[in-house]
C-alpha positions, 0 to 999 in steps of 0.5 A: 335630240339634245334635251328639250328646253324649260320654254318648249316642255312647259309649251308641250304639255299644253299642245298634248293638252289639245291632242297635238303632237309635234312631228321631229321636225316641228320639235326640232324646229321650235326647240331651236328657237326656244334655246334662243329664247333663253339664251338670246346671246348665245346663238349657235347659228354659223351665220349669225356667229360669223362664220363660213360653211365648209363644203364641197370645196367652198367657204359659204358665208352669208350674203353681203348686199351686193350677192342679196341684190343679185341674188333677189333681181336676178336669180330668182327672176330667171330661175324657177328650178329649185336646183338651179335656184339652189346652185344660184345661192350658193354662188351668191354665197360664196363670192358674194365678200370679193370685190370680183368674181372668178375668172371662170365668171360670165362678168366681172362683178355681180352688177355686171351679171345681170342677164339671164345667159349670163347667169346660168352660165355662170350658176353652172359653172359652179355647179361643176366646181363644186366638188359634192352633190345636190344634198352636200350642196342644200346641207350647206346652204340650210345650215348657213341659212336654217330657216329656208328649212323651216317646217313652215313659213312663218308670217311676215310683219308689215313694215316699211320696205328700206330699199337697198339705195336707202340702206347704202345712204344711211351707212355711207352718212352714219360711217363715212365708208364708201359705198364699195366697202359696204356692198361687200359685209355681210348682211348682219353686220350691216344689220348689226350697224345699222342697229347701232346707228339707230340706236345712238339716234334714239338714245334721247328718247329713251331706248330699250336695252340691247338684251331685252331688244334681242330677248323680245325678238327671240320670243316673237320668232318663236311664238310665231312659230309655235302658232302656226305648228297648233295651226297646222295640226289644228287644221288637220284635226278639223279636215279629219272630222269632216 
């Protein structure tokens, strides 16, 4: 491992303090985060940078709207397997930018794919076209998406739920794009506009600063993260005694 951050050393000695020690996974996890932390600009993750994942021979991009609707209603209410589940994000993935899907497809676009058939035929296509195996395939996806690797869940904050009509609303009136335009951006760029637009209608009340926005969601991320590693160690400590 490269060397650990200033923000997880200073943490470490505190854990060590307890009797905790960090398994590699949890360091890794956790200094990940605290290099956000202190350099919440300089993030390294390929799709928060906007870039694809080569594997398999297949570019993976982070999901646009249209591939996380159908992934979200269709493939995980039809998919228990976590293999197909896998296989299922990773088309999602893939084609999720194109305005069709490929001819081998069981549809022509991802609202049209909306059947249990339908999709699994489709899912196993690709499964076949992918030219690598189930972990060249979950390498990808978790470089793509590296908190679906995470050593543990982290818990959610309650807040109000935008449903996908709301969110297309708002970019349709804040841009005057159409609606087909944004199905097809990925996912942080759509955050990334909505942000924006957000802002521009805060800018009278006074607003935080972008970096001091960006800097108080890296520590939260990463606060969270280290109270539920002490958690879980804690946790184990506590069933040891008993």
């Amino acid at each position: 491992m490269s060397r650990l951050t200033e923000t997880l050393e200073n943490d470490l000695a505190k854990l060590e303090a307890d009797g905790i020690k960090l398994t590699p996974e949890e360091l890794i996890w956790l200094n990940d985060l605290a290099r956000t932390v202190e350099n919440p600009q300089g993030r390294t993750v390929a799709f928060l940078a906007g870039s694809p994942i080569s594997a398999g021979g297949f570019y993976f991009w982070t999901l646009t709207l249209q591939s996380s609707l159908w992934f979200r209603d269709v493939a995980c209410r039809h998919f228990t397997d976590e293999t197909m589940l896998h296989r299922a994000l990773g088309f999602a993935s893939v084609f999720g930018r194109d305005e069709y899907l490929p001819a081998w497809a069981d549809a022509k676009t991802f609202e049209q794919l909306n059947s249990e058939p339908s999709a699994k035929k489709t899912v196993k296509q690709f499964a076949r076209r992918f030219r690598g195996n189930k972990k060249e395939l979950e390498s990808a996806l978790f470089r793509l998406m590296p908190d679906i690797d995470a050593p543990y869940p982290l818990p959610q904050e309650e807040s109000p739920d935008l449903d996908d009509d709301s969110i297309l609303a708002d970019l349709l009136a804040g841009t005057g794009l159409s609606r087909e335009y944004w199905q097809r951006q990925h996912s942080p760029f759509v955050l990334k506009t909505l942000v924006a637009m957000y802002k521009q209608a805060a800018v009278a009340a006074g607003a935080e600063g972008e970096a001091d926005q960006e800097y108080k969601a890296a520590f939260m991320e990463y606060d969270k993260a280290l109270k539920v590693c002490r958690d879980a160690h804690l946790k184990e400590q506590d069933d040891g005694a008993e």
